[in-house]
ROSE-4610 file (N, C-alpha, C; in Angstrom, 1 decimal, always signed):
// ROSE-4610
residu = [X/X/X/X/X/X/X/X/X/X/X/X/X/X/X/X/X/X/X/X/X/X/X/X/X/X/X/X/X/X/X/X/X/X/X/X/X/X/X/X/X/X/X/X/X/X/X/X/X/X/X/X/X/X/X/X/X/X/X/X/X/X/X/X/X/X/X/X/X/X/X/X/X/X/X/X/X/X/X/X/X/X/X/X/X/X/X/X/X/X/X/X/X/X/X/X/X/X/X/X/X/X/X/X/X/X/X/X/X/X/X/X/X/X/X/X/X/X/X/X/X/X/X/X/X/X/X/X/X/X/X/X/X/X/X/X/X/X/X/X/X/X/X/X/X/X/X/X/X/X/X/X/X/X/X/X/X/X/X/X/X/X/X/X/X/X/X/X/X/X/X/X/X/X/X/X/X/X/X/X/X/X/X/X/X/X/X/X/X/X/X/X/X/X/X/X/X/X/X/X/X/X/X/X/X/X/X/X/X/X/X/X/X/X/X/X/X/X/X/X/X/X/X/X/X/X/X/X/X/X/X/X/X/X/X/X/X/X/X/X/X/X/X/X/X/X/X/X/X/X/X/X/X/X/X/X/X/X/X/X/X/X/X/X/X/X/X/X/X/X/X/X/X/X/X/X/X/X/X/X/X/X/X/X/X/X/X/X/X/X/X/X/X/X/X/X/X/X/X/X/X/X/X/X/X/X/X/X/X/X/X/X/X/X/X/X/X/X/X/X/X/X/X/X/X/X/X/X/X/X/X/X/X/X/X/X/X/X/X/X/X/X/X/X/X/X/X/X/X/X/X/X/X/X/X/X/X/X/X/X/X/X/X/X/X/X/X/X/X/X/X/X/X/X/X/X/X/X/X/X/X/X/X/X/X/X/X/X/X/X/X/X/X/X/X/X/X/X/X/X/X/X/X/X/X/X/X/X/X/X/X/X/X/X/X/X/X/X/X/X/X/X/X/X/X/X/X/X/X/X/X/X/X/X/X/X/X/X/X/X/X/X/X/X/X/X/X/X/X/X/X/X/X/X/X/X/X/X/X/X/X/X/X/X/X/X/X/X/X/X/X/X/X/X/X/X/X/X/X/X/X/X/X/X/X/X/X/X/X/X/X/X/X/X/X/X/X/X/X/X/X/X/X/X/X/X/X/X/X/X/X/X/X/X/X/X/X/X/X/X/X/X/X/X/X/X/X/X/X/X/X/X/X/X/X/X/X/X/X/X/X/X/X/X/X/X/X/X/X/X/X/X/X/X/X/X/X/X/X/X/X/X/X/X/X/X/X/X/X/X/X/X/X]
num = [1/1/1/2/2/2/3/3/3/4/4/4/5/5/5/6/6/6/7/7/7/8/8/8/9/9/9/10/10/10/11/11/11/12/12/12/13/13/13/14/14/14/15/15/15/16/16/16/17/17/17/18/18/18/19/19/19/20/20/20/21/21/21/22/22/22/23/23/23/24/24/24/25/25/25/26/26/26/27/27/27/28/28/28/29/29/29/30/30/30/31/31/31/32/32/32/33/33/33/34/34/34/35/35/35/36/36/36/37/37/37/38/38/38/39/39/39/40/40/40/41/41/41/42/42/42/43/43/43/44/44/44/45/45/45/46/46/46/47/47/47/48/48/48/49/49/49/50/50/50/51/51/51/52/52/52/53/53/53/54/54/54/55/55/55/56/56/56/57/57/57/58/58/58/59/59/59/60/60/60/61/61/61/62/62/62/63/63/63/64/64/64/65/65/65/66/66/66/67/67/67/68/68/68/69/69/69/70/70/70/71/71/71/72/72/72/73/73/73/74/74/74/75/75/75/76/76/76/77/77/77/78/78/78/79/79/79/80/80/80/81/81/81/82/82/82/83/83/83/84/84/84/85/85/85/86/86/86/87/87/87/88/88/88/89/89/89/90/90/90/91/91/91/92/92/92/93/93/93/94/94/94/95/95/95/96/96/96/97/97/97/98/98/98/99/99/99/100/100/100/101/101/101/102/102/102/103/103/103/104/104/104/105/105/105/106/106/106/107/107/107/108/108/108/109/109/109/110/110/110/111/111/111/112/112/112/113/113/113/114/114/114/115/115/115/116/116/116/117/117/117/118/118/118/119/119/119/120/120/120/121/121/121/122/122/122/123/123/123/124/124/124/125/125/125/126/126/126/127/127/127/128/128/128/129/129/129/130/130/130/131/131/131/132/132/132/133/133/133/134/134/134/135/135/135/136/136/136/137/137/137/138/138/138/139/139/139/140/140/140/141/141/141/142/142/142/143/143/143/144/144/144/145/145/145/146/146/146/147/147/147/148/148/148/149/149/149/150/150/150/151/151/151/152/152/152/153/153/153/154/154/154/155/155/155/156/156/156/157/157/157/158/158/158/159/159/159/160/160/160/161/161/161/162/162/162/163/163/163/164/164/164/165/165/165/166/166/166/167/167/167/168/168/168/169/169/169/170/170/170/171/171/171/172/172/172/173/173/173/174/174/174/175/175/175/176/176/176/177/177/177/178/178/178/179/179/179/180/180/180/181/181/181/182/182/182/183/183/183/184/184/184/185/185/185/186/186/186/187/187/187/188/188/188/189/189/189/190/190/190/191/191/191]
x = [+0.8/+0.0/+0.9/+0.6/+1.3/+0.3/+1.0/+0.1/+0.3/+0.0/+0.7/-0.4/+0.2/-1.1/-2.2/-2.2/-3.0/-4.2/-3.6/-4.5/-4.2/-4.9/-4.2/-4.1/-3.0/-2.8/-2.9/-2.8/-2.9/-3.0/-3.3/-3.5/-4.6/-5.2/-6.7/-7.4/-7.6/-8.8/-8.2/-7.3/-6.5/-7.5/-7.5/-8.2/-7.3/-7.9/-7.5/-8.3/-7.8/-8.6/-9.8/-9.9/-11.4/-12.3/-11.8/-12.7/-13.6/-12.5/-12.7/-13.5/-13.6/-14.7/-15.9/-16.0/-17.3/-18.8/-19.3/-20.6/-22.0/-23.1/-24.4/-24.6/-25.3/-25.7/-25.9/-26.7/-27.1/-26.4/-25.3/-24.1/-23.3/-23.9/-22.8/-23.5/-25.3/-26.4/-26.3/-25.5/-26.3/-26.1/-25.5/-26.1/-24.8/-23.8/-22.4/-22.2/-23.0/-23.0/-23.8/-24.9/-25.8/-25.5/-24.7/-23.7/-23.3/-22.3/-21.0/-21.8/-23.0/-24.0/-24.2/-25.0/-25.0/-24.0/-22.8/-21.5/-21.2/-21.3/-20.9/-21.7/-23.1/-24.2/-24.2/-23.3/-23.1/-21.4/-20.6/-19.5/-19.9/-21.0/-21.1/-21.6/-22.4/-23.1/-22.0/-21.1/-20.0/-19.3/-19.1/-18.1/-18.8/-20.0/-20.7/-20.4/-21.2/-21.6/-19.6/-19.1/-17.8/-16.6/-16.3/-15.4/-13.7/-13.5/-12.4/-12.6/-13.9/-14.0/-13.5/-13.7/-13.7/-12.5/-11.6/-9.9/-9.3/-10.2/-9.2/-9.3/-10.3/-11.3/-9.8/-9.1/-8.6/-7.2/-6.9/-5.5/-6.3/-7.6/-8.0/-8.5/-9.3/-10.0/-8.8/-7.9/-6.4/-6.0/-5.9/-5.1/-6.2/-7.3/-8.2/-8.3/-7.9/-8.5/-7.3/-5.9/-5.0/-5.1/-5.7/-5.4/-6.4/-7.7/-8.4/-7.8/-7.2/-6.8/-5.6/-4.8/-3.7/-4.2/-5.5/-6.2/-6.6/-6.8/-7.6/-6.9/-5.6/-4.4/-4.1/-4.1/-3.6/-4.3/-5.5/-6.8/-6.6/-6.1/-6.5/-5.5/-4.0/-2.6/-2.9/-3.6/-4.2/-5.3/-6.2/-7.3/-6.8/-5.6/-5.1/-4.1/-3.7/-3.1/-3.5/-4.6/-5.3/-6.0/-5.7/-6.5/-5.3/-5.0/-3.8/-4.4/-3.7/-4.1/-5.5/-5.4/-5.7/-7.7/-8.1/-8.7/-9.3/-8.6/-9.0/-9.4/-8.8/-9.6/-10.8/-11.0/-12.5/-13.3/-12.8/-13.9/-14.2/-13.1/-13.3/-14.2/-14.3/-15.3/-16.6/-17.0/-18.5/-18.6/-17.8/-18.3/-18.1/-17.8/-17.0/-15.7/-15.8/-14.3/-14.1/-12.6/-12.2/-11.7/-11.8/-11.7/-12.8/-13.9/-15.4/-15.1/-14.4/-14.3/-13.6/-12.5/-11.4/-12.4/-13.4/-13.5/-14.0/-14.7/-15.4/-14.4/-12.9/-11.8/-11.4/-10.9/-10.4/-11.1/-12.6/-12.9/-13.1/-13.3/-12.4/-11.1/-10.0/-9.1/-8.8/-10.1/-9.7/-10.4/-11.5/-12.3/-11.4/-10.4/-9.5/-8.3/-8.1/-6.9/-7.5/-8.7/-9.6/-9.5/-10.3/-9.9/-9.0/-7.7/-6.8/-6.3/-6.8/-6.0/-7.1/-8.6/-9.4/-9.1/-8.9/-8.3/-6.9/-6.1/-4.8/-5.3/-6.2/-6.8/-7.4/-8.3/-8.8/-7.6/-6.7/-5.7/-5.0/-5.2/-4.4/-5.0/-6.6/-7.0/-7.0/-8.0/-7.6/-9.4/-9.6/-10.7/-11.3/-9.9/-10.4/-10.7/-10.2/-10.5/-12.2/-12.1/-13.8/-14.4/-15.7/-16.9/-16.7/-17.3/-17.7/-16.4/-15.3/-14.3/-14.3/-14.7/-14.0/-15.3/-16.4/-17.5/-17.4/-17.0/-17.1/-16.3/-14.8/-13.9/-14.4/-15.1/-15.9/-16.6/-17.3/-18.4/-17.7/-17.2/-16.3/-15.4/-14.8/-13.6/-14.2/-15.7/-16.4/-16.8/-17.8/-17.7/-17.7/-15.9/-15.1/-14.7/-14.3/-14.1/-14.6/-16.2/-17.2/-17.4/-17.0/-17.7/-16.7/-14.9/-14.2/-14.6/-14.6/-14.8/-15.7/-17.1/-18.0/-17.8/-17.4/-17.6/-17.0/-15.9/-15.2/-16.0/-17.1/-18.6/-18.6/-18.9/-19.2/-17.7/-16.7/-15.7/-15.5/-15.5/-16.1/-17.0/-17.9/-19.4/-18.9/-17.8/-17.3/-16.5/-15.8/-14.6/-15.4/-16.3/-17.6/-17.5/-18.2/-18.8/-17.4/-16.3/-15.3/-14.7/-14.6/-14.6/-15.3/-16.7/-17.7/-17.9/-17.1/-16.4/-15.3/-14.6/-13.0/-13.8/-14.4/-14.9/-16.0/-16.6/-17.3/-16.5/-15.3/-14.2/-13.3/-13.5/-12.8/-13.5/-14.9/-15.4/-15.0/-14.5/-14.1/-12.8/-12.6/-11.1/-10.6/-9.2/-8.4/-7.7/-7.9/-7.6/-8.6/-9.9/-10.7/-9.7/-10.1/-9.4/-10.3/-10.7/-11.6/-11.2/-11.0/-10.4/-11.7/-11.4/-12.7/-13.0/-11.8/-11.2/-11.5/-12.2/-12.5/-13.4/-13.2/-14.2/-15.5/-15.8/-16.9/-17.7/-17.5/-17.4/-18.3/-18.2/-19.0/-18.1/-18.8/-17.7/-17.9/-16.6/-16.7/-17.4/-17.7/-18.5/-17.5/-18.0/-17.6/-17.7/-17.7/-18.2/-17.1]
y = [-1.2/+0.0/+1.2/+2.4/+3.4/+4.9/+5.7/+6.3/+7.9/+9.0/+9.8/+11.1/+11.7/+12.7/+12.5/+11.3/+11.2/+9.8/+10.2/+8.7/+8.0/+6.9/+5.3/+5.2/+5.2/+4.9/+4.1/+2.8/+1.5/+0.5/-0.9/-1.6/-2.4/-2.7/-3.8/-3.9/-2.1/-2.0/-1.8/-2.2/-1.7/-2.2/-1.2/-1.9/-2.3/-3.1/-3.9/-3.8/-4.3/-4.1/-5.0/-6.1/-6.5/-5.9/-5.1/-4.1/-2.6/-2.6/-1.4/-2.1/-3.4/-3.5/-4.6/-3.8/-3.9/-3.6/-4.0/-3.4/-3.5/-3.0/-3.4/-4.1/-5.3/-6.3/-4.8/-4.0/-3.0/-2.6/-2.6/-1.8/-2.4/-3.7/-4.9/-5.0/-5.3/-6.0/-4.3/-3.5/-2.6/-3.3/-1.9/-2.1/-2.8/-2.7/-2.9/-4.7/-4.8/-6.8/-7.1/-6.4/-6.8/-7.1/-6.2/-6.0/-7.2/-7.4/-8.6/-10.1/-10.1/-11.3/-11.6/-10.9/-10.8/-10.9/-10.7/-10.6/-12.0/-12.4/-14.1/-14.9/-14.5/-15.9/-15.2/-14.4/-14.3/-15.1/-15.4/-16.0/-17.4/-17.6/-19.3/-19.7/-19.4/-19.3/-19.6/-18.3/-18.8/-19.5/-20.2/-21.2/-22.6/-22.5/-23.8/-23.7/-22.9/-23.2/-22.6/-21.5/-21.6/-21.4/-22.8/-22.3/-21.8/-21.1/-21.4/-19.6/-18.7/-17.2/-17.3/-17.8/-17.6/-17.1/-18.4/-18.2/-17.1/-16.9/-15.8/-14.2/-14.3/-13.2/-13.1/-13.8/-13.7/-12.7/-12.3/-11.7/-10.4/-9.7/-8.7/-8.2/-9.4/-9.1/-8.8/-9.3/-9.7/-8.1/-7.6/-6.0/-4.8/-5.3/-4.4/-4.2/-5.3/-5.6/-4.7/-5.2/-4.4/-3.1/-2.4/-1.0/-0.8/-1.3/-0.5/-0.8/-2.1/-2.1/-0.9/-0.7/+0.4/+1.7/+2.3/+3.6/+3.6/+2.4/+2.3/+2.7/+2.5/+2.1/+3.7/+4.4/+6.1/+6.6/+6.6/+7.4/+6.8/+6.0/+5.7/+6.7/+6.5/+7.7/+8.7/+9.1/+10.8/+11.1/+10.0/+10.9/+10.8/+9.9/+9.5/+11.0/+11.5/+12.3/+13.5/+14.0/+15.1/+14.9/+14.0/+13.4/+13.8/+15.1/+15.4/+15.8/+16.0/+16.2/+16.9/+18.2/+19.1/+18.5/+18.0/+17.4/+15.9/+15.4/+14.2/+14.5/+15.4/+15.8/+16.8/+17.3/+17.6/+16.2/+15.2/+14.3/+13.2/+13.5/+12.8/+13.7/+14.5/+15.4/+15.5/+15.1/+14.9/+13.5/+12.8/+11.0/+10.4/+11.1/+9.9/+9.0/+7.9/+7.8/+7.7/+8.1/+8.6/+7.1/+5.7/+4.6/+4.7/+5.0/+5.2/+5.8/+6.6/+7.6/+6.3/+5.8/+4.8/+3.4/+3.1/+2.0/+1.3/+1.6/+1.5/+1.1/+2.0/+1.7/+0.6/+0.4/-1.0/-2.2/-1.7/-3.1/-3.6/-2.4/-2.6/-3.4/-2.6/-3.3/-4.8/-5.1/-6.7/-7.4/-7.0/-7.8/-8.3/-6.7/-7.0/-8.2/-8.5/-8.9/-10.9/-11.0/-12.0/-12.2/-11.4/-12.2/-11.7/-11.5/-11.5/-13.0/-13.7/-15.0/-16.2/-15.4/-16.2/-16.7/-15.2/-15.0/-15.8/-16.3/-17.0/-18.5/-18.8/-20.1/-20.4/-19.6/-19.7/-19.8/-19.2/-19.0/-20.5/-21.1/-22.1/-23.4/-22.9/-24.3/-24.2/-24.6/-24.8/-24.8/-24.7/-25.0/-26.7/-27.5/-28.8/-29.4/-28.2/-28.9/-29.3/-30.7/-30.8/-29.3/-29.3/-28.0/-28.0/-28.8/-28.1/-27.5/-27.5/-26.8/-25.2/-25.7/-24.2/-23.6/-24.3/-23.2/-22.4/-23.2/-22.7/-21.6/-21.5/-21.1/-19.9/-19.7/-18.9/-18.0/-18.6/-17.7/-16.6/-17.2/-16.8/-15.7/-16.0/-15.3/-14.1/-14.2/-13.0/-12.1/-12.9/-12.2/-11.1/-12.0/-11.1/-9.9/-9.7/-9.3/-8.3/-8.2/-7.0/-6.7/-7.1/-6.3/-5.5/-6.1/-4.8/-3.9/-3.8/-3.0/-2.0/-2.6/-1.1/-1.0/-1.5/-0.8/+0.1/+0.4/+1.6/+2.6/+2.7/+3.8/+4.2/+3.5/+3.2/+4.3/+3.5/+4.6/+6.2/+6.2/+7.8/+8.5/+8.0/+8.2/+9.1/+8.2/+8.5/+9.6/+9.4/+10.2/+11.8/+11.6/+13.1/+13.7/+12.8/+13.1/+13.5/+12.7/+13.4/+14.3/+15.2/+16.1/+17.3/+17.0/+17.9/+18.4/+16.8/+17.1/+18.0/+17.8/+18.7/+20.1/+20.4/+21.4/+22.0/+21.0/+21.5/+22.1/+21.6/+21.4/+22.9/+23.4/+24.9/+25.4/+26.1/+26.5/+26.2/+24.9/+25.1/+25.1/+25.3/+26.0/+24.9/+24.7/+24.0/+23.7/+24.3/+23.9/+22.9/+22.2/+21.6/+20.5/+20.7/+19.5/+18.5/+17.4/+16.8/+15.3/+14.5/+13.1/+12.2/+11.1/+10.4/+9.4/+9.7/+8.8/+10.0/+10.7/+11.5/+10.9/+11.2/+10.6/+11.2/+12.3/+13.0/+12.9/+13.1/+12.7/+13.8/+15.1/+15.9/+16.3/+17.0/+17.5/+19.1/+19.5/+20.9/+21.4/+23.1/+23.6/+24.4/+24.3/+24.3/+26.0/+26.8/+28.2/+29.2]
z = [+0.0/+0.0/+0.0/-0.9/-1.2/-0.5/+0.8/+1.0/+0.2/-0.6/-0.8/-0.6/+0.5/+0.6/+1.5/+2.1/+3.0/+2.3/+0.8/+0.2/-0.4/-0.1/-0.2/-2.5/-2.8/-4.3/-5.1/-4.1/-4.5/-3.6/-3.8/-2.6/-3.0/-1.9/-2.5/-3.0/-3.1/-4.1/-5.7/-6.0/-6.7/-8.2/-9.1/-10.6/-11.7/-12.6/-13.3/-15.1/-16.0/-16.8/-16.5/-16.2/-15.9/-15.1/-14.2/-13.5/-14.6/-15.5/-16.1/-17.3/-17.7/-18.5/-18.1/-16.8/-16.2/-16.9/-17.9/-18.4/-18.0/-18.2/-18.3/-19.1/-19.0/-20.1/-21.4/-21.1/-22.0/-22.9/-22.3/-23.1/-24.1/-23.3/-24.8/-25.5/-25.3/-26.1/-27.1/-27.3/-28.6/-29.5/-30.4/-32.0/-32.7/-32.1/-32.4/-32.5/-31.5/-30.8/-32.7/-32.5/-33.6/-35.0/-35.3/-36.2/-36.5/-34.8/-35.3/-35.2/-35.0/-34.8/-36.4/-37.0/-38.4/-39.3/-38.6/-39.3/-39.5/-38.6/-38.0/-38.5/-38.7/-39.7/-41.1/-41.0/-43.2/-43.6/-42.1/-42.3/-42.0/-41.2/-41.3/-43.0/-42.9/-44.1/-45.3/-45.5/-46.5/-46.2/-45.0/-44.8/-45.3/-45.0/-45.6/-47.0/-47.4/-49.1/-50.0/-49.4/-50.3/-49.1/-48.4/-47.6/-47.8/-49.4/-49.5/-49.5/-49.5/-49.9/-48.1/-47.0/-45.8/-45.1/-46.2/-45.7/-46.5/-47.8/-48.6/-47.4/-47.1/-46.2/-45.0/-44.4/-43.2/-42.8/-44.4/-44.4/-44.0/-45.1/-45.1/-43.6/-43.2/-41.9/-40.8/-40.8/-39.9/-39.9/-41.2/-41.7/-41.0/-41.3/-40.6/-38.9/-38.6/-37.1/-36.4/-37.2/-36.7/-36.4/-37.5/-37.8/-36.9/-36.7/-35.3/-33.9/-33.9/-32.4/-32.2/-33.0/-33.7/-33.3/-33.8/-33.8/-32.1/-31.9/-30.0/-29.0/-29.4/-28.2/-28.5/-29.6/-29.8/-29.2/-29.6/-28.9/-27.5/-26.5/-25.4/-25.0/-25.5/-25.3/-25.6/-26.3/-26.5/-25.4/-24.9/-24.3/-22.8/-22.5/-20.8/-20.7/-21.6/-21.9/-21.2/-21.8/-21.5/-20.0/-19.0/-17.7/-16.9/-16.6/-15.8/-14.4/-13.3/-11.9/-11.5/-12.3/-11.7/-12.1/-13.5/-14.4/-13.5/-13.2/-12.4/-11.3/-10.8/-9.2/-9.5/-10.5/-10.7/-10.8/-12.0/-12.2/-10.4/-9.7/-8.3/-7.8/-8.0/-7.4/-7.3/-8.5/-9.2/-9.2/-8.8/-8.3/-10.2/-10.7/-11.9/-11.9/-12.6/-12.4/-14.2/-14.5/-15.3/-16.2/-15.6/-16.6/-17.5/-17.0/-17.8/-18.8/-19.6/-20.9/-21.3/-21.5/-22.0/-22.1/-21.6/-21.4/-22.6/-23.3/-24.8/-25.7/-25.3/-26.4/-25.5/-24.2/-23.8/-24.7/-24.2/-24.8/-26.2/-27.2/-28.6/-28.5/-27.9/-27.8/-27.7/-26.1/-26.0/-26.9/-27.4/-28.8/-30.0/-30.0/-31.5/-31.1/-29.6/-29.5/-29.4/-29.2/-29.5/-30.7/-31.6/-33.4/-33.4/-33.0/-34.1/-33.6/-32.7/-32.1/-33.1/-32.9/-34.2/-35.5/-35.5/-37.3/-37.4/-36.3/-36.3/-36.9/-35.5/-35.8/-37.0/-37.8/-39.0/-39.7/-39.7/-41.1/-41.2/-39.9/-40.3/-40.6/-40.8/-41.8/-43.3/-44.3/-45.4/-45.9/-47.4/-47.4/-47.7/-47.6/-47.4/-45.8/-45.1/-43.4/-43.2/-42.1/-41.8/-41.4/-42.0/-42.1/-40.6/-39.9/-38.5/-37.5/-37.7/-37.0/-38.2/-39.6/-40.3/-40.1/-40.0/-39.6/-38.5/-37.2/-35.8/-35.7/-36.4/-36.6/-37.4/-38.5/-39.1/-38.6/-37.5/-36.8/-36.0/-35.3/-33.9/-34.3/-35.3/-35.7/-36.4/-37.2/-37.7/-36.7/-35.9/-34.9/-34.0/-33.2/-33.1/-33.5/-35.2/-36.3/-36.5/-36.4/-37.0/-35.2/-34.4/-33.2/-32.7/-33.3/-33.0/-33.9/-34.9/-35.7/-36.0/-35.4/-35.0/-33.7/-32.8/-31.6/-31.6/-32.8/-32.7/-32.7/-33.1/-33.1/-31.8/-30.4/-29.3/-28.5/-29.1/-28.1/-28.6/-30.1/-30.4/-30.0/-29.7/-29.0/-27.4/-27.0/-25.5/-25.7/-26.8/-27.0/-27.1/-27.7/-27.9/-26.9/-25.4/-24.4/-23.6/-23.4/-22.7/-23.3/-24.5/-24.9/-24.7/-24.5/-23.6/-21.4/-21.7/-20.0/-20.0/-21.0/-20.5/-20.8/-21.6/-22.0/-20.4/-20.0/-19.2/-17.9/-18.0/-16.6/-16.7/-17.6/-18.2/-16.9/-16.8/-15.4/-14.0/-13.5/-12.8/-12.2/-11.0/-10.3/-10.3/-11.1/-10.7/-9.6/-8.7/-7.5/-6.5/-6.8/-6.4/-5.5/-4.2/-3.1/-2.8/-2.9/-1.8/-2.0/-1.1/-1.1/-1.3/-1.5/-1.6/-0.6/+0.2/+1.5/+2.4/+2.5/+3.8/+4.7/+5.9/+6.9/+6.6/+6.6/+6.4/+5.1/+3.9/+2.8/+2.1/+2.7/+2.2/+0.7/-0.2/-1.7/-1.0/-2.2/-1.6/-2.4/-2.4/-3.0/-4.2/-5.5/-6.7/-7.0/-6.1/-6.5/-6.6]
């Protein structure tokens, strides 16, 4: 345990990325899931009837997946960026926590880092391998595939709204104090 200031930095409660992609069922079930649902029974589909368009599909899908997990990890170094002291202790102030803006892109991220391990597995069948592994393999790996790929929608969406936070955070004093480890736990007044 690290104390600095009177508060504790790290230690028990310490988070993780599974903490940070904590969702509402809500949040996964959008329109993004729906997408890669649809994505996945137009990939079974061609794995049945032409399983050889499935494997040609895996270089391109592979090139793509990269370049958004590529754009995810920037945008996560650009928006952690702008989240300096004075900025975080506002958002502690108003009871946010500041993984919430990032979190959309994490879990882009770990989607893309899922097919690209799909799209491994696919690459290394053939279109003579038995249907039911190049199907499954098909599904999963589409999937994967189209749900990183729009959810990039989903973290822009965030990226909007923390941009209307930093914007909103211009009004107040940078000097805002209040711990969230106070015994009292009153916030201060923002005036």
């Amino acid at each position: 345990m690290l104390l600095l200031g009177g508060v504790v930095v790290s230690g028990s409660d310490r988070k993780n990325l599974w903490s940070a992609l904590d969702f509402r069922l809500s949040e996964i079930l959008a329109y993004d899931f729906y997408w890669a649902v649809a994505g996945a029974v137009a990939a079974l589909a061609t794995a049945v009837s032409t399983p050889a368009a499935v494997i040609r599909a895996v270089p391109v899908a592979a090139g793509l997946v990269g370049v958004v997990v590529g754009a995810v990890v920037a945008g996560i170094a650009v928006q952690t960026a702008f989240m300096d002291q004075a900025f975080l202790r506002k958002i502690r102030t108003i009871g946010r926590d500041p993984t919430r803006y990032i979190a959309p892109f994490l879990f882009t991220a770990t989607t893309g880092v899922f097919s690209m391990l799909s799209l491994l597995v696919l690459g290394t069948m053939s279109a003579e391998t038995s249907p039911v592994p190049l199907v499954v393999a098909s599904f999963v790996a589409a999937l994967l595939t189209v749900w990183t790929m729009t959810s990039l929608l989903q973290g822009l969406s965030t990226l909007v709204q923390f941009i209307h936070l930093k914007t909103d955070a211009l009004d107040v004093p940078d000097d805002v104090s209040w711990s969230a480890r106070d015994s009292n736990r009153h916030r201060p007044s923002l005036d």
